[in-house]
Jmol script that loads the backbone (N, CA, C; Angstrom):
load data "model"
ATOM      1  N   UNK A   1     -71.362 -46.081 -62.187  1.00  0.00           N
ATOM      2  CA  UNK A   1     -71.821 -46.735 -60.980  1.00  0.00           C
ATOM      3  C   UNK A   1     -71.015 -46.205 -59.803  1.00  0.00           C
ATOM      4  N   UNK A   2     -71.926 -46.272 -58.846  1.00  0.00           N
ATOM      5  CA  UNK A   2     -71.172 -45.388 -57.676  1.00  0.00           C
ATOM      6  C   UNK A   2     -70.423 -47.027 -56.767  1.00  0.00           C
ATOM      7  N   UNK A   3     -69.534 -46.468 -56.250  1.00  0.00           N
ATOM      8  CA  UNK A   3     -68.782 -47.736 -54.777  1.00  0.00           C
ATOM      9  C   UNK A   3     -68.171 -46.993 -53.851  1.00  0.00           C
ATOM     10  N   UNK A   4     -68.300 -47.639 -52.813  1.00  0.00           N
ATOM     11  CA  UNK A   4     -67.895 -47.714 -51.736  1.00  0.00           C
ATOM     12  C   UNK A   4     -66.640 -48.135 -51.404  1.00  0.00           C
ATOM     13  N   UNK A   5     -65.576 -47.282 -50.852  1.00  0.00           N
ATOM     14  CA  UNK A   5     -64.428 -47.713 -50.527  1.00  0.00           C
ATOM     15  C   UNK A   5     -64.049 -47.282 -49.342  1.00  0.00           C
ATOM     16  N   UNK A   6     -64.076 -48.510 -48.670  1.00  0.00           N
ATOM     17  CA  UNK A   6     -64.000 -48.472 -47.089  1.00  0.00           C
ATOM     18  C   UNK A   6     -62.809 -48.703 -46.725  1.00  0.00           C
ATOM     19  N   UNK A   7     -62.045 -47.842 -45.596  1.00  0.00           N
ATOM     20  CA  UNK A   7     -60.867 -47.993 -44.829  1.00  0.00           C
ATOM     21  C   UNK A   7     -60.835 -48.538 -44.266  1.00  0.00           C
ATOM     22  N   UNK A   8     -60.076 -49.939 -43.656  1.00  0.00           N
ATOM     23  CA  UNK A   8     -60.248 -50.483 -42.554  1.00  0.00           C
ATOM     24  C   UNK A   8     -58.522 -50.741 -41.627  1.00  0.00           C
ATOM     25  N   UNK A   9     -58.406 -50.175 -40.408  1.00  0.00           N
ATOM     26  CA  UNK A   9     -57.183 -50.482 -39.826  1.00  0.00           C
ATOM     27  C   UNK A   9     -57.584 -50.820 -38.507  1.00  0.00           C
ATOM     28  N   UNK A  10     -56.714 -51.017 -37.719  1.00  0.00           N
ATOM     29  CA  UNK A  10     -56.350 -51.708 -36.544  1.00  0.00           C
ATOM     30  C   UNK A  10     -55.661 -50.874 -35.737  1.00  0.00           C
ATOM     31  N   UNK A  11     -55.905 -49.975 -35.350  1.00  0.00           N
ATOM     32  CA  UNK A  11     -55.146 -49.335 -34.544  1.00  0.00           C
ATOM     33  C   UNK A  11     -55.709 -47.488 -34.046  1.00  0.00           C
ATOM     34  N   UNK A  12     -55.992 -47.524 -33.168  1.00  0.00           N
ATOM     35  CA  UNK A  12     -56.877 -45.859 -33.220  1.00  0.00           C
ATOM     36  C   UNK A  12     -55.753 -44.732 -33.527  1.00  0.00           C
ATOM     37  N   UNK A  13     -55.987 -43.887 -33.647  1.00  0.00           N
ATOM     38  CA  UNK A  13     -54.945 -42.787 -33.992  1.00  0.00           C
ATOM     39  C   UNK A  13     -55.198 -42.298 -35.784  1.00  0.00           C
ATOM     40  N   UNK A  14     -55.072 -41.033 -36.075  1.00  0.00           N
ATOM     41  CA  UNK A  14     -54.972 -40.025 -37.081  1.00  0.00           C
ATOM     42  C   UNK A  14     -54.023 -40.635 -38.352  1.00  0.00           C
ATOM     43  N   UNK A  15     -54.172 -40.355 -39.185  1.00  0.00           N
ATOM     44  CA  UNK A  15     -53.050 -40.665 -40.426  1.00  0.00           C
ATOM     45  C   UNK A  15     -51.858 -39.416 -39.854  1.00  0.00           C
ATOM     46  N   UNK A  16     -50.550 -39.995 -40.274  1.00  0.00           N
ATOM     47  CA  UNK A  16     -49.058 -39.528 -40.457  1.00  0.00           C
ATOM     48  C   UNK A  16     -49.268 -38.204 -41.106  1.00  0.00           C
ATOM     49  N   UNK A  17     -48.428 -37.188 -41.163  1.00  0.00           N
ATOM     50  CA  UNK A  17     -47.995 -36.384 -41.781  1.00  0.00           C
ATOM     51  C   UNK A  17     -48.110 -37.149 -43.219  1.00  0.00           C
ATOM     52  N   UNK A  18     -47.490 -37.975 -43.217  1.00  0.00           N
ATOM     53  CA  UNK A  18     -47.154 -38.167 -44.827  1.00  0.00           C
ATOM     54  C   UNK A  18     -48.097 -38.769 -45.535  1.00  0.00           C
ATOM     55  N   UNK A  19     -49.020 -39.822 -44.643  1.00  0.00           N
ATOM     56  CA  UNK A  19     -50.500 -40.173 -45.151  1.00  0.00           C
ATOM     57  C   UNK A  19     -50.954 -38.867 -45.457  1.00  0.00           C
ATOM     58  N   UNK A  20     -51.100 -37.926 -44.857  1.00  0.00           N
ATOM     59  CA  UNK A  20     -52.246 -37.121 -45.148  1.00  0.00           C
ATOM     60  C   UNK A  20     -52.246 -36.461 -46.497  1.00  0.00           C
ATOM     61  N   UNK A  21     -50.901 -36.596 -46.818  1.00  0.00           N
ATOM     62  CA  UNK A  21     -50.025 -35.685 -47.607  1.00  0.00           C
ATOM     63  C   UNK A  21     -50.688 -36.840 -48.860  1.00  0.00           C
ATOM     64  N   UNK A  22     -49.892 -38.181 -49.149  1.00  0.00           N
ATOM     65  CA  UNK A  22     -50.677 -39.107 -49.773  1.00  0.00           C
ATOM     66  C   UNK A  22     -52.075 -38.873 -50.408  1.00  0.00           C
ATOM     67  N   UNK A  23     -53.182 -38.970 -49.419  1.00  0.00           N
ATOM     68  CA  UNK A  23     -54.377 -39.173 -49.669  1.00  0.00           C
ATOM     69  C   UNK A  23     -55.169 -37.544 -49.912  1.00  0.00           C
ATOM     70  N   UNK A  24     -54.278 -36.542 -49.459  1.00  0.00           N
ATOM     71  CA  UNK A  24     -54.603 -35.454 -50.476  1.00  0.00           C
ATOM     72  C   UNK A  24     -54.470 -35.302 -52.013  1.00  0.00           C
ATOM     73  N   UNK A  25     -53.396 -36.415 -52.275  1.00  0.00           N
ATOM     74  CA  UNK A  25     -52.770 -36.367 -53.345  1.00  0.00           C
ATOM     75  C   UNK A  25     -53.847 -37.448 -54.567  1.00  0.00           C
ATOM     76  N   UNK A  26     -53.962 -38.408 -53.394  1.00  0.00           N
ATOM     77  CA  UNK A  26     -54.894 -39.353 -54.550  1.00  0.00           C
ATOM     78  C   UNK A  26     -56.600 -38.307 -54.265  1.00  0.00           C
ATOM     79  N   UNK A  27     -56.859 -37.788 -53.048  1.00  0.00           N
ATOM     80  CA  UNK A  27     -58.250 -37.160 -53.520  1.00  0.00           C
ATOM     81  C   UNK A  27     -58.137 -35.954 -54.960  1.00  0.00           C
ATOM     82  N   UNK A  28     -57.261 -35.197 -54.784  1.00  0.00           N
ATOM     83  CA  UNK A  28     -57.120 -34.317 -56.394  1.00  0.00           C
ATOM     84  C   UNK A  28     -57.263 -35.210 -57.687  1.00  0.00           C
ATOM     85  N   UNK A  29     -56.660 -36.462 -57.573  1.00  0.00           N
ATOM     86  CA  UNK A  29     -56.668 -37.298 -58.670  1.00  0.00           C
ATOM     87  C   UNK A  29     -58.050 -37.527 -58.893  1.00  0.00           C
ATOM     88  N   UNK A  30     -58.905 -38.348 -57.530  1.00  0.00           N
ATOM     89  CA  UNK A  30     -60.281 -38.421 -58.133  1.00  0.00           C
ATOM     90  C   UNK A  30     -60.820 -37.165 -58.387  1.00  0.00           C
ATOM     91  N   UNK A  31     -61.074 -35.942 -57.955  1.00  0.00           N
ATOM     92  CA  UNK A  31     -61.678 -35.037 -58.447  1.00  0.00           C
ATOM     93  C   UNK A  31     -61.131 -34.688 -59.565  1.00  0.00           C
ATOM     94  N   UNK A  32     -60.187 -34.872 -60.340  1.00  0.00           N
ATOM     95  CA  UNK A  32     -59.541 -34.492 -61.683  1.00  0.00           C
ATOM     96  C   UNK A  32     -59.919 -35.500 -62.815  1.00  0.00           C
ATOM     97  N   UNK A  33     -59.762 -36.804 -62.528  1.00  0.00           N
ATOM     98  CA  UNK A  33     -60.612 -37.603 -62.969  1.00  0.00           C
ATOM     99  C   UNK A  33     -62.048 -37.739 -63.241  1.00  0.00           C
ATOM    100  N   UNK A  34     -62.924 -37.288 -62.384  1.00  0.00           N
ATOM    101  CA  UNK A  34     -64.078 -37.661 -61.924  1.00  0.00           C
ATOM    102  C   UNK A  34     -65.005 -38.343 -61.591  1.00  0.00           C
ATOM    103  N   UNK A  35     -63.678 -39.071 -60.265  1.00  0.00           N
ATOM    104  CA  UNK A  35     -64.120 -40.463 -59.563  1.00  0.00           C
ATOM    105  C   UNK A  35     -65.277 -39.523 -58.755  1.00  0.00           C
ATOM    106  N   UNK A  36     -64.463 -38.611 -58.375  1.00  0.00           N
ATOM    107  CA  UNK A  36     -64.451 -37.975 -56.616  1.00  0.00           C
ATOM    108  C   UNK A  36     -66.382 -37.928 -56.757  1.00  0.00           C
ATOM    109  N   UNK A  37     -66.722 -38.140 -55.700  1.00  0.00           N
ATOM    110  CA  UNK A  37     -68.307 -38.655 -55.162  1.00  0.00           C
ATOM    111  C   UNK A  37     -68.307 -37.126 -53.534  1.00  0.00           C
ATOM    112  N   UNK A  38     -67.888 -38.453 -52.607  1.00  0.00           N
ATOM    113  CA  UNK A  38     -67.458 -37.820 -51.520  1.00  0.00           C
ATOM    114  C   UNK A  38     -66.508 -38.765 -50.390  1.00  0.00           C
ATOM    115  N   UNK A  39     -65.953 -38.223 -49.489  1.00  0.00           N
ATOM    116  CA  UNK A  39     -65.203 -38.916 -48.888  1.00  0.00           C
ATOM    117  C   UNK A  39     -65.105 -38.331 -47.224  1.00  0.00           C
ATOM    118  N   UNK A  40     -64.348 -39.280 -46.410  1.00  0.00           N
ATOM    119  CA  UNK A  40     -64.443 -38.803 -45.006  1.00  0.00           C
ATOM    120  C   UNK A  40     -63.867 -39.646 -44.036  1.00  0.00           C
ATOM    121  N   UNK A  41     -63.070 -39.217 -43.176  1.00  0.00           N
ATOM    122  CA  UNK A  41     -62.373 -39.869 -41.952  1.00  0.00           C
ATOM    123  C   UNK A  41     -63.646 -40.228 -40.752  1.00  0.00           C
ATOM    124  N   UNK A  42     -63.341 -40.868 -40.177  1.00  0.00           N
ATOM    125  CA  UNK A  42     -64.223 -41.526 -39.036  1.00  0.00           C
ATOM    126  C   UNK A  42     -63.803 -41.110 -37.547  1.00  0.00           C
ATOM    127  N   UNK A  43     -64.369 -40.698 -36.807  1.00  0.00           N
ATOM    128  CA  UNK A  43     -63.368 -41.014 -35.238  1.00  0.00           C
ATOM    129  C   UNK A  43     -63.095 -42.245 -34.729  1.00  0.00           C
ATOM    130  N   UNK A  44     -62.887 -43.099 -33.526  1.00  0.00           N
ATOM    131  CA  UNK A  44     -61.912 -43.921 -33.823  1.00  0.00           C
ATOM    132  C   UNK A  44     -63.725 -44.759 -32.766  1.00  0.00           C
ATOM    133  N   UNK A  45     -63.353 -46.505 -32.967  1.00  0.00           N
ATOM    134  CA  UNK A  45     -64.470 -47.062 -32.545  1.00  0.00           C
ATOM    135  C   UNK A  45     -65.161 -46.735 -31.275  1.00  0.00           C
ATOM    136  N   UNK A  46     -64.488 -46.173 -30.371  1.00  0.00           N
ATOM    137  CA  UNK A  46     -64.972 -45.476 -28.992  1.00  0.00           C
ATOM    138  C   UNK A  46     -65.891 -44.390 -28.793  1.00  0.00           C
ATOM    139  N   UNK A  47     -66.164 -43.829 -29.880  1.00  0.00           N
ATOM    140  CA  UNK A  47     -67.078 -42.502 -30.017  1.00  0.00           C
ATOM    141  C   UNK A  47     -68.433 -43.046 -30.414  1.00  0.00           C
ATOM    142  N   UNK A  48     -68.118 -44.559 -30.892  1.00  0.00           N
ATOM    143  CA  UNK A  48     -69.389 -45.019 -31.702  1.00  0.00           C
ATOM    144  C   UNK A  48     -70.885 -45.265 -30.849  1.00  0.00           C
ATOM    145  N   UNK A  49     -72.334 -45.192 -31.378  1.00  0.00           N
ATOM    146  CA  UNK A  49     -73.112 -45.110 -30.651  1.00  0.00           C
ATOM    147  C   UNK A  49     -73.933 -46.219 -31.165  1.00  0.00           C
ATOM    148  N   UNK A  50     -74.755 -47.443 -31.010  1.00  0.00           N
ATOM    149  CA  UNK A  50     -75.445 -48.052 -31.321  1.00  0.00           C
ATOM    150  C   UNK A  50     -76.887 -47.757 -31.366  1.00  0.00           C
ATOM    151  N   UNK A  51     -77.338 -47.702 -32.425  1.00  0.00           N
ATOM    152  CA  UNK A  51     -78.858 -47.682 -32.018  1.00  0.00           C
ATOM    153  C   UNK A  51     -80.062 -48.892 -32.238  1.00  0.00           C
ATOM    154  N   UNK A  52     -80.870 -49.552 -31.388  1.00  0.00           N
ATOM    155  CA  UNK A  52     -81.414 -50.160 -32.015  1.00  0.00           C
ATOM    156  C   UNK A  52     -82.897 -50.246 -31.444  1.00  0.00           C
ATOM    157  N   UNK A  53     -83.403 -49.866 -32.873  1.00  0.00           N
ATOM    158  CA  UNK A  53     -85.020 -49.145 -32.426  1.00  0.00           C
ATOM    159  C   UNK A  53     -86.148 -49.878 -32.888  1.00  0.00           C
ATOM    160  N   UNK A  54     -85.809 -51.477 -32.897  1.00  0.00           N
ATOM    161  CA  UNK A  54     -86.841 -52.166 -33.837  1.00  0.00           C
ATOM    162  C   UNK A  54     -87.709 -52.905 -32.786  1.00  0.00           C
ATOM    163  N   UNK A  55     -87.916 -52.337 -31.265  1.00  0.00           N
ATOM    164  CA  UNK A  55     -88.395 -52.972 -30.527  1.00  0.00           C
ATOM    165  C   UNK A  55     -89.418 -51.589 -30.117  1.00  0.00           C
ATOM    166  N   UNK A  56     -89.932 -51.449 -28.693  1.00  0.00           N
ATOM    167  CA  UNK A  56     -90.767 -50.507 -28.389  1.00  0.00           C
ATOM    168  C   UNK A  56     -90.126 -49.124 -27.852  1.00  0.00           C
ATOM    169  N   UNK A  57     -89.134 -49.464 -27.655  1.00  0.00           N
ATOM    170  CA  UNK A  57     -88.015 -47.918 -27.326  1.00  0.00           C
ATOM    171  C   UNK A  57     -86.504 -48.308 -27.948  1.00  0.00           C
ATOM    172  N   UNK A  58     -86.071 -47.485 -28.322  1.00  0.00           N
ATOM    173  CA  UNK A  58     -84.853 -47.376 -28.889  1.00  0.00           C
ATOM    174  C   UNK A  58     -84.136 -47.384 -27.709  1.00  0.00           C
ATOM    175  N   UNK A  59     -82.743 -48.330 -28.306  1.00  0.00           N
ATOM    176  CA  UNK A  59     -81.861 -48.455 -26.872  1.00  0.00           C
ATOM    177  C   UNK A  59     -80.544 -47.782 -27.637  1.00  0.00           C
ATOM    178  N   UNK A  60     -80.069 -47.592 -26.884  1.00  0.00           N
ATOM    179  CA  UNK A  60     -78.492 -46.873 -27.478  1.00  0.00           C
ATOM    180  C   UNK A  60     -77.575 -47.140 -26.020  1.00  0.00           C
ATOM    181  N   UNK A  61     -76.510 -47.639 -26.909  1.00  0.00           N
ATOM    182  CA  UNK A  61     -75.086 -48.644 -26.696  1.00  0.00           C
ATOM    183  C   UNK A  61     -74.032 -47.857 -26.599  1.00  0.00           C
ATOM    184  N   UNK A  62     -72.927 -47.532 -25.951  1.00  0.00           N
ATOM    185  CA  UNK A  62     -71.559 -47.092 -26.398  1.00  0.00           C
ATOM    186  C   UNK A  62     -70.933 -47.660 -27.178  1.00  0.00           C
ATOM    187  N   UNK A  63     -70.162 -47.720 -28.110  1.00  0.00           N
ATOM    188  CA  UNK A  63     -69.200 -48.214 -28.188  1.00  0.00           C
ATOM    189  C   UNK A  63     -69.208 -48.540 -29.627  1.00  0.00           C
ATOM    190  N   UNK A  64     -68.739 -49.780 -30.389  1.00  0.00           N
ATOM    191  CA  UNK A  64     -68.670 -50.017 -32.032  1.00  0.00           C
ATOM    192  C   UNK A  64     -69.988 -51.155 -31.679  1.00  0.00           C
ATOM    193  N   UNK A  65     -70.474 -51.971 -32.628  1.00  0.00           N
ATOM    194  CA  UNK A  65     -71.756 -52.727 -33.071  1.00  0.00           C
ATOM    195  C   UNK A  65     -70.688 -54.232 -32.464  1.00  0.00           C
ATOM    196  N   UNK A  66     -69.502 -54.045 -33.363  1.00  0.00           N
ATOM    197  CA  UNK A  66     -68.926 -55.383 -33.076  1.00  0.00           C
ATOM    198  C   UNK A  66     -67.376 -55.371 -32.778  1.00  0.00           C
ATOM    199  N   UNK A  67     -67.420 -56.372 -31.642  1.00  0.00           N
ATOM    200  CA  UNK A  67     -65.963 -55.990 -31.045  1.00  0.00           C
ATOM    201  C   UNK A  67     -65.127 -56.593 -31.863  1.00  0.00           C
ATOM    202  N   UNK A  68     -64.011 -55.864 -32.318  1.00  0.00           N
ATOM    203  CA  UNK A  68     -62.993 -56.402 -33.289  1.00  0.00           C
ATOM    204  C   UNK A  68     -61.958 -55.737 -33.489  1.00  0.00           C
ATOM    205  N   UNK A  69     -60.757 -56.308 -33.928  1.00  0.00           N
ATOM    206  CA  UNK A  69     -59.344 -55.722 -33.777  1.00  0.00           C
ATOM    207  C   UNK A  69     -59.663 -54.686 -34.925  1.00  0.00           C
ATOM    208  N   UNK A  70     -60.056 -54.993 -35.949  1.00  0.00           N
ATOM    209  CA  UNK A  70     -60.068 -53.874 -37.046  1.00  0.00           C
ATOM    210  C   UNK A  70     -61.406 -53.058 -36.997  1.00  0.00           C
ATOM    211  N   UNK A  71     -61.329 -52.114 -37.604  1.00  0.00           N
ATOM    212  CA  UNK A  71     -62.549 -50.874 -37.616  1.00  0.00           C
ATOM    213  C   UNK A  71     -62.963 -50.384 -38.921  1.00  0.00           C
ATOM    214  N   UNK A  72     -63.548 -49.579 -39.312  1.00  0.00           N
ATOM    215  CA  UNK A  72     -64.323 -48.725 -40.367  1.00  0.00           C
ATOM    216  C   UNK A  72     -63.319 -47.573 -40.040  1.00  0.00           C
ATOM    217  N   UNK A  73     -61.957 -46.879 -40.370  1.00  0.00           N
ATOM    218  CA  UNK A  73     -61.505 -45.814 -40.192  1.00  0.00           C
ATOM    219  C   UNK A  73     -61.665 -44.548 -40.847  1.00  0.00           C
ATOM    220  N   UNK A  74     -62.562 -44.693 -42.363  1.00  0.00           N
ATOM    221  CA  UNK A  74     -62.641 -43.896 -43.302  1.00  0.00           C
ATOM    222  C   UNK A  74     -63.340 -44.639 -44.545  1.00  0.00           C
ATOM    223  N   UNK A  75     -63.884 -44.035 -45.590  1.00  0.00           N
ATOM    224  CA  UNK A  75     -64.283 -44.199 -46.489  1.00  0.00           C
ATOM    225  C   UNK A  75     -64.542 -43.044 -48.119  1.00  0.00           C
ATOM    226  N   UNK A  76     -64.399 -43.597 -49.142  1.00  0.00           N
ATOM    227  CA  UNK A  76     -64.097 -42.943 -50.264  1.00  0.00           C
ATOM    228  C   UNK A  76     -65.563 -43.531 -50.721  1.00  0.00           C
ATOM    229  N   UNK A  77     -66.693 -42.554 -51.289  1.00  0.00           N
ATOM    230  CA  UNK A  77     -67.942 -42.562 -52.101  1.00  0.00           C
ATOM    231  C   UNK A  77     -67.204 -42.523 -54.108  1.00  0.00           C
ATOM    232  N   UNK A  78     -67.151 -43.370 -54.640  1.00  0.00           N
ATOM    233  CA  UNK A  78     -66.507 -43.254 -55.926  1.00  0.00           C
ATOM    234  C   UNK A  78     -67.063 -43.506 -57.126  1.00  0.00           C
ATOM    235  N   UNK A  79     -67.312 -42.775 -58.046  1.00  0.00           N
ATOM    236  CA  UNK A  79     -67.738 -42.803 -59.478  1.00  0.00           C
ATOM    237  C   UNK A  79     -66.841 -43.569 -59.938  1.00  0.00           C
ATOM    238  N   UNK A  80     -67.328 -45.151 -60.834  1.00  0.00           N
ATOM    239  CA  UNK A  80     -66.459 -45.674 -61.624  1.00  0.00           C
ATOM    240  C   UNK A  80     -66.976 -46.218 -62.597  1.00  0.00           C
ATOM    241  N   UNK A  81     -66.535 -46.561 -63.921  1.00  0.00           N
ATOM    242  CA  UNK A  81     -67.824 -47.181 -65.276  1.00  0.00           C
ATOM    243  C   UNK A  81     -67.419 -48.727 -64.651  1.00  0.00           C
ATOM    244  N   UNK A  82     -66.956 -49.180 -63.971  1.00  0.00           N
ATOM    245  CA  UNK A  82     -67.114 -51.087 -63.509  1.00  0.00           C
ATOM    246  C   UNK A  82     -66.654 -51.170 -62.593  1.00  0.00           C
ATOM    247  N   UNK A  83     -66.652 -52.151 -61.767  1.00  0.00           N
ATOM    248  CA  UNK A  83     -65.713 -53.007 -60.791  1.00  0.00           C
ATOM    249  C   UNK A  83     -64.132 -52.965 -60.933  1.00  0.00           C
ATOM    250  N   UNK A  84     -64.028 -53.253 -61.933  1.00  0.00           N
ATOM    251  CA  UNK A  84     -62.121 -53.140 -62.052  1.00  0.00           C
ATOM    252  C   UNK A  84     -61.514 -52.037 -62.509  1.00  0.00           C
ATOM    253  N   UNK A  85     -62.227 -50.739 -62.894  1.00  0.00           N
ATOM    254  CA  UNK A  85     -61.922 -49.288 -62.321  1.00  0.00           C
ATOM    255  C   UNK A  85     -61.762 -48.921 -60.772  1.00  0.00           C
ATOM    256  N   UNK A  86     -62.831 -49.108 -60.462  1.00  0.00           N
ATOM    257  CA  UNK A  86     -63.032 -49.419 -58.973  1.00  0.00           C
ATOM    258  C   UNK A  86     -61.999 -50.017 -57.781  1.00  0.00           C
ATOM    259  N   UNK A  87     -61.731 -51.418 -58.395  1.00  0.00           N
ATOM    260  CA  UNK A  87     -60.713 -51.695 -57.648  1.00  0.00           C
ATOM    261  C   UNK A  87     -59.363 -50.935 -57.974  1.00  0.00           C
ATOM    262  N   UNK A  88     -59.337 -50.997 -59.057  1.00  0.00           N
ATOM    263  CA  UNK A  88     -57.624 -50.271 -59.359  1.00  0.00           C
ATOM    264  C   UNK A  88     -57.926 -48.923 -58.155  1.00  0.00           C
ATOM    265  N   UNK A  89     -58.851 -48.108 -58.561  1.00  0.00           N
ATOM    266  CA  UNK A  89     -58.805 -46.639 -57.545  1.00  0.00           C
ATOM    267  C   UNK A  89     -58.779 -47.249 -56.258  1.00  0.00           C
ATOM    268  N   UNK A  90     -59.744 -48.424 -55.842  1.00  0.00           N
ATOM    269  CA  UNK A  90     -58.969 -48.554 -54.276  1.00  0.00           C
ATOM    270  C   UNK A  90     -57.451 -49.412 -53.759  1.00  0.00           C
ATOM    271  N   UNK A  91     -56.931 -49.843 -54.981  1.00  0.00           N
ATOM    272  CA  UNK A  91     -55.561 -49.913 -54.255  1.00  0.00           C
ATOM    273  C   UNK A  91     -54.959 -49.134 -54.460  1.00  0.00           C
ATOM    274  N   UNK A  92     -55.435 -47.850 -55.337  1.00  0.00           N
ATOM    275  CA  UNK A  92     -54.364 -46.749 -55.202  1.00  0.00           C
ATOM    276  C   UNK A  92     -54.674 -46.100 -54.020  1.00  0.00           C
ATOM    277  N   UNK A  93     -55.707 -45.819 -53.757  1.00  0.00           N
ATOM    278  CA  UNK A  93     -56.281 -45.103 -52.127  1.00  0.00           C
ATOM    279  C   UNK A  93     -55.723 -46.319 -50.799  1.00  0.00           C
ATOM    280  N   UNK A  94     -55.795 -47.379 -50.996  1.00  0.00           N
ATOM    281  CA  UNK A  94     -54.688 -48.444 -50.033  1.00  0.00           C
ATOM    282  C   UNK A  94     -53.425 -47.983 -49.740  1.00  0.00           C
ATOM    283  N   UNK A  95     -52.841 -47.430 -51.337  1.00  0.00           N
ATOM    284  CA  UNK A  95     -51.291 -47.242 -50.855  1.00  0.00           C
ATOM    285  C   UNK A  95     -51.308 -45.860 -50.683  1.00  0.00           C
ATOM    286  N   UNK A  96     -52.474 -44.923 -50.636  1.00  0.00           N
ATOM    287  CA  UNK A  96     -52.305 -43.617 -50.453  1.00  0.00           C
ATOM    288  C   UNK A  96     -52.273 -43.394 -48.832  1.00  0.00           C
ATOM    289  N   UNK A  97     -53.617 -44.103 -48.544  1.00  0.00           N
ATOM    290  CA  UNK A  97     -53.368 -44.095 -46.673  1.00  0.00           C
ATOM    291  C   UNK A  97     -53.023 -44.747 -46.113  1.00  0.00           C
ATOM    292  N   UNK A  98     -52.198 -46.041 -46.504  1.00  0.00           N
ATOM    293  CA  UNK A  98     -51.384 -46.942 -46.029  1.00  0.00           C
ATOM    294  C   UNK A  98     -52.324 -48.060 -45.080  1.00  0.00           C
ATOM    295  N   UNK A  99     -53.733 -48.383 -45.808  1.00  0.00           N
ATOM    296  CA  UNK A  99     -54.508 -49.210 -45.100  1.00  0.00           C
ATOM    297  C   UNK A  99     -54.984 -49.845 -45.956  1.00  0.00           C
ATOM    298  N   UNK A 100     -55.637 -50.856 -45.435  1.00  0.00           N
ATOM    299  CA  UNK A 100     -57.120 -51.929 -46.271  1.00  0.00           C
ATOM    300  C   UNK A 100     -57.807 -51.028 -46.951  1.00  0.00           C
ATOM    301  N   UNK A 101     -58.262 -51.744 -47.562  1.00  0.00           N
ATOM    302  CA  UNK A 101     -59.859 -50.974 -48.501  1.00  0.00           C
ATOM    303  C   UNK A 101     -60.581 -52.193 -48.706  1.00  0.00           C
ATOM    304  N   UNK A 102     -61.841 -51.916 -48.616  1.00  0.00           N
ATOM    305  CA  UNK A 102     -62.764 -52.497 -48.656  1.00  0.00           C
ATOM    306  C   UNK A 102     -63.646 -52.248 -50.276  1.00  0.00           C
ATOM    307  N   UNK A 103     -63.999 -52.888 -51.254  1.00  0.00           N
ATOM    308  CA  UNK A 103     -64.660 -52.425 -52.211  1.00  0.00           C
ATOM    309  C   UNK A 103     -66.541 -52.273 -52.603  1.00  0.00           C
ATOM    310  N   UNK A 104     -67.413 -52.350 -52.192  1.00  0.00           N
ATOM    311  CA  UNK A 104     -68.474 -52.824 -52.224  1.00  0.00           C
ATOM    312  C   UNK A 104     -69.182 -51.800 -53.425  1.00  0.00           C
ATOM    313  N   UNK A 105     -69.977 -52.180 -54.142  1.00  0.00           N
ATOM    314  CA  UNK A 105     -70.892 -51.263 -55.267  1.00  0.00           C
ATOM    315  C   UNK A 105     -72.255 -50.842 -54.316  1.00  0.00           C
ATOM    316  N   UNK A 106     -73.077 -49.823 -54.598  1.00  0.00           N
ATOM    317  CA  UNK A 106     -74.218 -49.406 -53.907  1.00  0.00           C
ATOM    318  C   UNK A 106     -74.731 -50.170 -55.132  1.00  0.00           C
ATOM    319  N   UNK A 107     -76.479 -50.303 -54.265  1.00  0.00           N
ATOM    320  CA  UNK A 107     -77.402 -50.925 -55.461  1.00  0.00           C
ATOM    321  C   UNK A 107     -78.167 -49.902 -56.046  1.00  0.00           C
TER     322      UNK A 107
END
end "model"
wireframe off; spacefill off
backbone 0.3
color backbone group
């Protein structure tokens, strides 16, 4: 089953030298394993664009959907046989980039 493991922090700015170093370290693990799906950093909520097209013209927004101290900073796509594979790989990816994770399964 595939999941979703979402980054979430509070603060705009790039991972550390040593995060990066980290979460290179846990991505080899999932690809050695064969969690690894796909994965990807975000730019920070200010780049974000809203779209919403369920009326007669699509309108588009600057900014994030919802104003809030924390953000979507990144996310890990992950092969796991359950939920508590799953979670174990996202608190190891927690302490790899030194943030939240979010766990959710796709349907």
């Amino acid at each position: 089953m595939q999941y979703l493991v979402s980054v979430i922090f509070d603060q705009p700015g790039l991972a550390t030298p040593e995060e990066d170093a980290a979460i290179d370290v846990f991505n080899a693990r999932l690809v050695a394993e064969g969690h690894w799906v796909f994965a990807g950093g975000l730019g920070a909520p200010d780049t974000a664009t809203v779209i919403d097209n369920r009326g007669g013209e699509p309108m588009f927004t600057d900014g994030p959907y919802v104003e809030s101290k924390e953000f979507l900073a990144g996310f890990w796509i992950i092969e796991a046989a359950d939920l508590d594979v799953a979670l174990k790989l996202a608190a190891e990816g927690s302490k790899a980039c030194n943030r939240k994770t979010e766990v959710r399964p796709f349907l």
